[in-house]
C-alpha positions in Angstrom: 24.3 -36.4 22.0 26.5 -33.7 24.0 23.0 -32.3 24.8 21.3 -35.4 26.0 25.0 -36.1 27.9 24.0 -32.3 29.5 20.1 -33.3 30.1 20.8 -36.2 31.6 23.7 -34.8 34.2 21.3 -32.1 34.7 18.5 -34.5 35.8 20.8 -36.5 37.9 21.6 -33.4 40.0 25.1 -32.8 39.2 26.1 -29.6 40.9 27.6 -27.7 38.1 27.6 -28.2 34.0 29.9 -26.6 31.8 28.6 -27.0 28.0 31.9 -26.3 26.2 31.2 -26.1 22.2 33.4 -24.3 19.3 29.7 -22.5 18.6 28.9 -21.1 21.4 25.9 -19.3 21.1 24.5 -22.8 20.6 26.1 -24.1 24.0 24.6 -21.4 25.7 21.1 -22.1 24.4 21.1 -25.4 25.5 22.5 -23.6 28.8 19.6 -21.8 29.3 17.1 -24.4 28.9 18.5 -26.7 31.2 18.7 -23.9 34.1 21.1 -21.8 36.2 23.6 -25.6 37.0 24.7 -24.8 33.5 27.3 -22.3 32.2 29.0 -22.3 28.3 31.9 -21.8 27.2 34.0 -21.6 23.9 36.2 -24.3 23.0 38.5 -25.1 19.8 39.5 -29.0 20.1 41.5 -28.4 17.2 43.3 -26.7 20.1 45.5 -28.6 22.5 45.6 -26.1 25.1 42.9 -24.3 24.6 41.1 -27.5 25.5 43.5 -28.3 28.3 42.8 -25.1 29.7 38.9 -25.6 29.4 38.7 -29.4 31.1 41.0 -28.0 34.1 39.7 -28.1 37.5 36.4 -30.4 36.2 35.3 -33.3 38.4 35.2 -35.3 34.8 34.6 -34.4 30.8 32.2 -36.3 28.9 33.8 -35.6 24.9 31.2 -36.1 22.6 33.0 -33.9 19.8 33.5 -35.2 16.6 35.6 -38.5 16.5 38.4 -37.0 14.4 39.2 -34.9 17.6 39.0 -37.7 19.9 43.3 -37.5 20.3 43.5 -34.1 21.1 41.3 -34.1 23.8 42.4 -37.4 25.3 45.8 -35.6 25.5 44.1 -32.5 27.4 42.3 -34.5 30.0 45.7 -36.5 30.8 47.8 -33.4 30.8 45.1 -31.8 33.1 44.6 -35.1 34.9 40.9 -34.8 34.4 39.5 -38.2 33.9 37.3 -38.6 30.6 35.1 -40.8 28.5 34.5 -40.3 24.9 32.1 -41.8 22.2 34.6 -43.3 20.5 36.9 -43.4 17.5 36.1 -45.6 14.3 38.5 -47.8 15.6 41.6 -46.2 13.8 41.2 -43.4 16.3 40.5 -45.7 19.2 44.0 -47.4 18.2 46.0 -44.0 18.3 44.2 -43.4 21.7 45.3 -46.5 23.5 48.8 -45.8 22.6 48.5 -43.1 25.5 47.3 -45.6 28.5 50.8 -45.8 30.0 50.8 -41.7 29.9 47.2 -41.9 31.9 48.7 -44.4 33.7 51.5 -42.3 34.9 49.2 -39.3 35.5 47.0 -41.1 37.5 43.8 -40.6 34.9 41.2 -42.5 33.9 40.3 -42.1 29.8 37.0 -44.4 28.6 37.4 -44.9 25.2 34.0 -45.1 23.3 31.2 -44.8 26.5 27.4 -44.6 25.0 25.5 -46.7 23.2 28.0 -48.9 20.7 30.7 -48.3 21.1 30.1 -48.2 25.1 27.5 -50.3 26.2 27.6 -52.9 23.5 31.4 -53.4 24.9 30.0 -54.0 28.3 27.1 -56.7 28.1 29.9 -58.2 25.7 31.9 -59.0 28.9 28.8 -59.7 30.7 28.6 -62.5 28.5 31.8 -63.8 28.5 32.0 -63.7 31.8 29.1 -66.4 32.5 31.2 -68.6 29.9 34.1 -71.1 30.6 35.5 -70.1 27.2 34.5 -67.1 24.6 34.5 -68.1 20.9 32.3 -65.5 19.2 30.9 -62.1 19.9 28.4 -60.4 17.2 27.0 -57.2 17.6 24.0 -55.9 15.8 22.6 -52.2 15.5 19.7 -51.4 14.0 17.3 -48.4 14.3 13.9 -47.2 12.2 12.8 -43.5 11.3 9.3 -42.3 11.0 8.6 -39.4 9.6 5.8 -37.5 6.8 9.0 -34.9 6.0 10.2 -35.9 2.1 14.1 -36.0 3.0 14.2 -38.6 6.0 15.4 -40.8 3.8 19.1 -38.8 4.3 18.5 -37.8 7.5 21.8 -38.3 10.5 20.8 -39.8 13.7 24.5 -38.0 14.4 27.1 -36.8 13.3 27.2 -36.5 9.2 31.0 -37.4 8.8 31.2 -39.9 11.4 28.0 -41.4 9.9 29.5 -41.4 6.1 32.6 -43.0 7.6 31.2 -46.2 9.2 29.7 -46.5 6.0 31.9 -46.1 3.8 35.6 -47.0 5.1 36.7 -50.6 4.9 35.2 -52.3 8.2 37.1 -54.4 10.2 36.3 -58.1 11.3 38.3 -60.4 14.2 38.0 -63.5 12.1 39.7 -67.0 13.0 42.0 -65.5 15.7 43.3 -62.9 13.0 42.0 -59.1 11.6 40.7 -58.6 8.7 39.9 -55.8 6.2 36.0 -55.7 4.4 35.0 -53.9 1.9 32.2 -51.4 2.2 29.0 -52.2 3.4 29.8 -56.4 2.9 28.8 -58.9 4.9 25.2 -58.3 4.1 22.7 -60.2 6.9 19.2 -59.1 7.5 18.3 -58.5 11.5 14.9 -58.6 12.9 15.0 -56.5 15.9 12.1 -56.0 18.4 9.7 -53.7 17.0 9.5 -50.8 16.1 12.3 -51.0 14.7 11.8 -54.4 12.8 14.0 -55.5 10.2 17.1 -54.0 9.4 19.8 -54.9 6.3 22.8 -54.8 8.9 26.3 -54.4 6.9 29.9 -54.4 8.5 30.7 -51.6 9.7 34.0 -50.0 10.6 33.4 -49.3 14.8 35.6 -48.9 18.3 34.6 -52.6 19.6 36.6 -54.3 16.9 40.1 -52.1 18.2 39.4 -53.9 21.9 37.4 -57.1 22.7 39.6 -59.0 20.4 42.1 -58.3 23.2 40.2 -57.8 26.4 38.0 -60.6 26.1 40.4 -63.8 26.8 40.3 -66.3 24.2 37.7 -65.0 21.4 38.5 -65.9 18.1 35.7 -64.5 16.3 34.2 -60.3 16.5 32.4 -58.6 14.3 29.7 -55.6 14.1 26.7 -54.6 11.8 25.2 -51.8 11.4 21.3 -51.3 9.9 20.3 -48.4 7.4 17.3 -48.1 5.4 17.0 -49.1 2.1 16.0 -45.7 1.1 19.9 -44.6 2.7 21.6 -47.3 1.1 20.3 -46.3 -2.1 21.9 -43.1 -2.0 24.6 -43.7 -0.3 26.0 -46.7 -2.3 26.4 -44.7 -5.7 28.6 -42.1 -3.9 30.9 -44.4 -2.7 31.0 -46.4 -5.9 32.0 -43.1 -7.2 34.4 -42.1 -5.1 32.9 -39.5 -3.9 33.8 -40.0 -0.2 37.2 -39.8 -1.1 39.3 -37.8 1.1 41.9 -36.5 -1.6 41.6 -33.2 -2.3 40.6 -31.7 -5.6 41.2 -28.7 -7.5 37.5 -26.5 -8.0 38.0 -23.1 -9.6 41.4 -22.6 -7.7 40.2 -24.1 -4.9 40.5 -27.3 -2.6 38.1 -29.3 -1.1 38.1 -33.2 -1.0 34.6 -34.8 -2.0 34.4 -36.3 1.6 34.1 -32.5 3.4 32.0 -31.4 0.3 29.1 -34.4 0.9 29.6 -33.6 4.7 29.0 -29.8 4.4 25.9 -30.6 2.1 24.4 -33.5 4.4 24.9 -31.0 7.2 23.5 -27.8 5.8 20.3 -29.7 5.4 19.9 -30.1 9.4 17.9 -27.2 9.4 14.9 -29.5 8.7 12.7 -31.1 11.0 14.6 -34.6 12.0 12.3 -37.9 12.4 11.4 -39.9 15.1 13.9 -42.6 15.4 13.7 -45.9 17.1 17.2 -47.7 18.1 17.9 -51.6 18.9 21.1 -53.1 19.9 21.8 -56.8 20.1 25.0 -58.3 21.1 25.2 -61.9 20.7 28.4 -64.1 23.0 28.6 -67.6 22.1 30.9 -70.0 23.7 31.4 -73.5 26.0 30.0 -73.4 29.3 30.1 -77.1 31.5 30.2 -78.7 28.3 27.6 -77.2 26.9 27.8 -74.5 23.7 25.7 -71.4 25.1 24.7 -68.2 23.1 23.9 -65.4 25.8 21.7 -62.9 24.0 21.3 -59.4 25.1 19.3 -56.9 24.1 17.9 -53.3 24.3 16.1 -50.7 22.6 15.6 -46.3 22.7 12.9 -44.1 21.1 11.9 -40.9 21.7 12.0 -39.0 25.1 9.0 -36.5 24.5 9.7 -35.0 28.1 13.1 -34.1 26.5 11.7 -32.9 23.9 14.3 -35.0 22.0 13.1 -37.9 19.0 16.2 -39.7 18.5 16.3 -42.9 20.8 20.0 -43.0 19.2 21.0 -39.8 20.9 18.5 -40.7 24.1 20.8 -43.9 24.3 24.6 -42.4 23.9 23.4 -39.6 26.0 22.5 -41.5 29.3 25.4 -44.1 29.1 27.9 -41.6 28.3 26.4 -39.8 31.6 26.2 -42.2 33.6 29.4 -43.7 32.9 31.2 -39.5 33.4 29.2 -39.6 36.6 30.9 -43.2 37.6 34.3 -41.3 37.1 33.4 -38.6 39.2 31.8 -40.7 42.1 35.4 -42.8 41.3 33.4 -46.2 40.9 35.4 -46.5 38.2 38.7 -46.6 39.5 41.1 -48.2 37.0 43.5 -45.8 35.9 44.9 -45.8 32.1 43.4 -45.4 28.7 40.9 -48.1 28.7 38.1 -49.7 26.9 34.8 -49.6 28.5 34.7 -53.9 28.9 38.0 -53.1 31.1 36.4 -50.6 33.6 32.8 -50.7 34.0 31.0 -53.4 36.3 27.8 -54.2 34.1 25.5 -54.3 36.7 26.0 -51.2 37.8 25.7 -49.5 34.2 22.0 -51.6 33.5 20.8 -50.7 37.0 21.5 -47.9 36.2 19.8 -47.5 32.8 17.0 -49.6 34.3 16.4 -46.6 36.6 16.1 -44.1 33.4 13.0 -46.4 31.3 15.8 -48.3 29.4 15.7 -52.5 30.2 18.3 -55.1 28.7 16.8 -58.3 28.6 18.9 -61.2 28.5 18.4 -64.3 26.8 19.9 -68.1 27.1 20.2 -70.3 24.1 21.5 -73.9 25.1 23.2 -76.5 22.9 24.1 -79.9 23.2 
């Protein structure tokens, strides 16, 4: 995703690109490809300042690190007053995050907490829709995606990354239910989507994500939120067992004299098999806002899909998709059309016209729909 993020700033025309990655032979390769705008650099965001000291002096950062790290670096681009926008946080991070916003505030810094694909642009038609209501009751947002490949493990394959993956999977999800939040179990809440094809039917679950930490709060009035996310069956069937088992436990063990926690061993495995070819993967996102609008009960239905972008060379639509929004919403900071300062949620900052015009202009539509009830 950071490379697509890079690819897409790149295309745009962005004067200068600084690819800043704890592997930094990597960084520079994808440097190199995308021409003499682009310059690496090593960074450690297990590193307060070593990450302060890399964001200094930017026009913006665009943070697609893993999640876990989402803290620190929010922390670095408010010290260095370098506005930001992340991917965001499993909601638990997202919640840390926000206690910073009268810090940013202060500092005079603009933070966008979860910017892509969902959390990011899901956030954003969901004020769309609420805004075209008199009143908000219910917001449900649906992710699902399809893979298409010959190779014999895309059943396990990541469309990012492993850990961040396992987690929505596997941690308790949280709903906005009745006014109040609620705790899920694992993959509950079991509904099966049909999305546009390719991408077709999908078993959605819960899923713990970023939009639950906000629109319950930014969108005036809702009493019901909740997300789903799609996986094959082919996943699910490996994945349920090793939760069942506990084997994306974060406790450490003892091994030999040694300790790892069955969480970082699955996450090391899944990720040592990235060396293989990855399918070609088709993403859909619906978000569904239902409310009251002149008396009537409305559902405004929005929708809006990613594949592959050959010219890329890239076969992930949900990397093509977190990419360009995560771009275009670091190149809304910089051009300030974002101007709200604080750590906010994307619903609180971005006009949504300007984000889907802007997609528009880069092969990805979101089509609208109106459902009408008496």
């Amino acid at each position: 995703m950071g490379s697509v993020i890079a690819q897409d700033l790149e295309q745009s025309g962005v004067d200068k690109i600084i690819l800043a990655d704890i592997d930094v032979a990597k960084a520079k390769k994808v440097a190199k490809q995308l021409g003499g705008r682009c310059m690496a650099k090593k960074v450690n965001l297990a590193d307060i300042e070593n990450v302060t000291s890399c964001v200094k002096g930017a026009d913006a950062a665009a943070n697609a690190g893993w999640y876990e790290y989402n803290l620190i670096v929010t922390q670095a681009t408010i010290n260095s007053r370098v506005p930001c926008v992340d991917l965001g946080g499993l909601y638990h991070m997202t919640r840390r995050q926000l206690h910073l916003h009268k810090k940013a505030v202060a500092k005079r810094c603009t933070v966008v907490l979860g910017g892509g694909e969902s959390p990011g642009l899901t956030n954003v038609l969901a004020k769309l829709g609420s805004s075209k209501l008199d009143h908000t009751e219910t917001i449900k947002i649906r992710v699902g995606a399809r893979d298409f490949s010959d190779s014999k493990i895309h059943d396990l394959s990541f469309p990012f990354a492993v850990g961040t993956f396992l987690d929505e999977l596997s941690m308790n999800p949280i709903v906005f239910a009745n006014g109040k939040y609620k705790e899920m179990p694992p993959l509950s809440g079991e509904e099966d989507v049909r999305f546009p094809e390719p991408v077709g039917v999908n078993t959605c679950h819960y899923s713990l994500h970023s939009e639950l930490a906000t629109l319950p709060t930014t969108i005036n009035g809702v009493r019901n939120v909740d997300f789903k996310l799609g996986a094959s069956p082919e996943f699910l069937r490996t994945i349920k067992p090793l939760i069942n088992l506990g084997l994306l436990s974060r406790k450490p063990i003892q091994i030999a004299g040694s300790s790892i926690s069955p969480r970082d061993f699955l996450v090391a495995h899944f990720s040592s098999m990235s060396q293989y070819d990855e399918p070609i993967r088709h993403v859909a996102v619906r978000v569904i806002v239902r409310g009251q609008k002149d008396g009537s009960s409305i559902r405004r239905i929005y929708e809006t899909s990613a594949g592959p972008k050959h010219e890329w060379g890239l076969k992930n639509g949900t990397a093509f998709l977190t990419g360009i929004v995560a771009s275009v919403v670091a190149q809304m900071l910089v051009k300030r059309q974002i101007m709200k300062k604080g750590v906010l949620a994307p619903e609180q900052c971005i006009e949504p016209s300007l984000l889907i015009t802007q997609l528009k202009s880069r092969g990805v539509q979101v089509n609208e729909r109106v459902v009408r009830f008496q």
